[in-house]
Structure formats: C-alpha cells, structure tokens
C-alpha positions in Angstrom: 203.5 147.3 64.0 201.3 147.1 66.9 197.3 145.4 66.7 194.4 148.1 67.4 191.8 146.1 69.3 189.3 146.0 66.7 192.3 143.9 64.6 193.5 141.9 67.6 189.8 141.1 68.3 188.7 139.9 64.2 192.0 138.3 65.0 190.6 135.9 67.6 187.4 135.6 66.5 188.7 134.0 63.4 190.8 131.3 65.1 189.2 128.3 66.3 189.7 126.2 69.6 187.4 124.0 71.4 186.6 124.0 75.1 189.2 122.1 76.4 192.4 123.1 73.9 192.2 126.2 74.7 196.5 126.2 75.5 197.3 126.8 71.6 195.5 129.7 71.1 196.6 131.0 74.6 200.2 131.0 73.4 199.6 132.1 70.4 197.8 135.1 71.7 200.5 136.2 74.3 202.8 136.1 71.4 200.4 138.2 69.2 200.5 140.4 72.5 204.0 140.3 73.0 204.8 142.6 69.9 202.8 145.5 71.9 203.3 144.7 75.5 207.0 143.6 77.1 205.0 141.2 80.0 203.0 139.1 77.7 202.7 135.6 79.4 200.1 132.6 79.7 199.6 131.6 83.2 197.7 128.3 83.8 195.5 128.9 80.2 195.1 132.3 81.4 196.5 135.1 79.4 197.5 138.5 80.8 199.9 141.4 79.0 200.6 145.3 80.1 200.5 147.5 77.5 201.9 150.9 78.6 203.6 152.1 81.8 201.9 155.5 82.2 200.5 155.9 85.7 198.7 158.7 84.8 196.7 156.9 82.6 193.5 154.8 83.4 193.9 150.9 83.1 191.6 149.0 81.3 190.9 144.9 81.6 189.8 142.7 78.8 188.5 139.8 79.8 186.8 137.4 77.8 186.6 133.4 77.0 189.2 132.3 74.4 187.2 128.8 73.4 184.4 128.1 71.0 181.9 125.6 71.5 182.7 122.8 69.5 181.4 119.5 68.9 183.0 115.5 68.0 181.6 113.2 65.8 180.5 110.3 67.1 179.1 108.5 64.2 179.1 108.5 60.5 175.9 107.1 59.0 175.3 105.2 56.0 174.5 107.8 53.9 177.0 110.3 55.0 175.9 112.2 57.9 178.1 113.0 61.0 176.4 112.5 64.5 177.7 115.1 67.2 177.9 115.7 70.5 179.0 119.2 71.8 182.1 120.0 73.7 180.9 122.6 76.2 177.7 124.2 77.1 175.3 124.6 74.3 171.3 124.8 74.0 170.5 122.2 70.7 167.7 124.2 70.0 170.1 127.0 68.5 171.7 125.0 66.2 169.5 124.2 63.7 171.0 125.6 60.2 174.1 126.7 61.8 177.4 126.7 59.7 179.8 124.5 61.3 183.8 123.8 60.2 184.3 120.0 60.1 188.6 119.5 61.4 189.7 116.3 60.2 192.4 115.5 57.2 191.1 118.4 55.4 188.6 121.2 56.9 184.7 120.7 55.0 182.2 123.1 55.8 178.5 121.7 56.6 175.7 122.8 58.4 174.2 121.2 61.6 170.3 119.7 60.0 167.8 117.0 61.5 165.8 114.4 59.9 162.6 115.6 59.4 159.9 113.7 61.7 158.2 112.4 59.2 161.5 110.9 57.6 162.3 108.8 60.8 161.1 105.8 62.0 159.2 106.0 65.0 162.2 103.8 67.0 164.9 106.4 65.3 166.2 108.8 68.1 166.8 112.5 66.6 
C-alpha cells in the first residue's frame, strides 16, 4: 500500500526529532518512502526518492525541514520545575502555554509557564 501525501505528511508531523538528530527520522523516512519509490536513499541527512518514471508527467519537489525545535533541561528546581534551553532557533516570547513532550525514562507531557513577577525575588532571573 502506498502513503498519499496528506498520510505521509500527518506521518511526519507526528514523529519527533530535535535539531541536531535529525539521522533517525531521515532513515526512517526513506524507508517509509521506499515502499512507493525504488531510489529512496538518505544522503548526508538529506532525503530524496523518485516516485514514477513517466516523462510525460510534470515533476514535483518537496522540500521541507525534518527537525522540531526542541529544548534540554538544564535544571530541576526544588519544587519540581524543569529549566530549558532550546535546541535551535526559537523566539521565547512564543512559548508561553505551549504543550511540550518531556523524553526521558518515560514521556510526561507539561507545558512551558514562568513565575509570575510578583512571585520572584527581585535577584531571581526568569
């Protein structure tokens, strides 16, 4: 059975990789792609497949990122929280409320939140 683009697409966009580790989800994309397409093959973390050999028909390029912004813990406070830093490009001021998956022994769901400014001392950073 061969993907439609609209599957292949929901596909990627639930698999997660990080900026960086993006080589997993290469592979596992040209072997998703090799079911439809004979030349399916990851070159340097780039992916690239021919579906078809019709000449008379147009040719059409997807191109796209493959990695998700993601971010690493870099400290647990007392009471629980999880300091991040990103992994890749991102503007803070969009993540405020954002869902976030948390990979670790098992997967936990949380969303990215900020002390309040009147709930931090005035020597706390943010």
């Amino acid at each position: 059975m061969t993907d439609t683009v609209r599957d292949l697409i929901a596909w990627l966009t639930l698999t997660n990789d990080v900026s960086g580790r993006e080589q997993a989800l290469a592979a596992r994309l040209a072997e998703r792609l090799s079911k439809s397409a004979a030349n399916a093959a990851v070159h340097e973390g780039y992916v690239s497949a021919r579906l078809g050999n019709d000449a008379n028909k147009p040719e059409l390029l997807f191109c796209a990122h493959i990695d998700q912004v993601g971010f690493l813990v870099t400290d647990i406070t007392e009471d629980g929280f999880l300091r991040i830093g990103p992994v890749g490009g991102i503007d803070r001021r969009l993540l405020l409320g954002q869902p976030v998956m948390i990979w670790g022994k098992a997967q936990m769901f949380g969303v990215i939140s900020i002390l309040p400014p009147h709930l931090t001392g005035g020597d706390q950073a943010v």
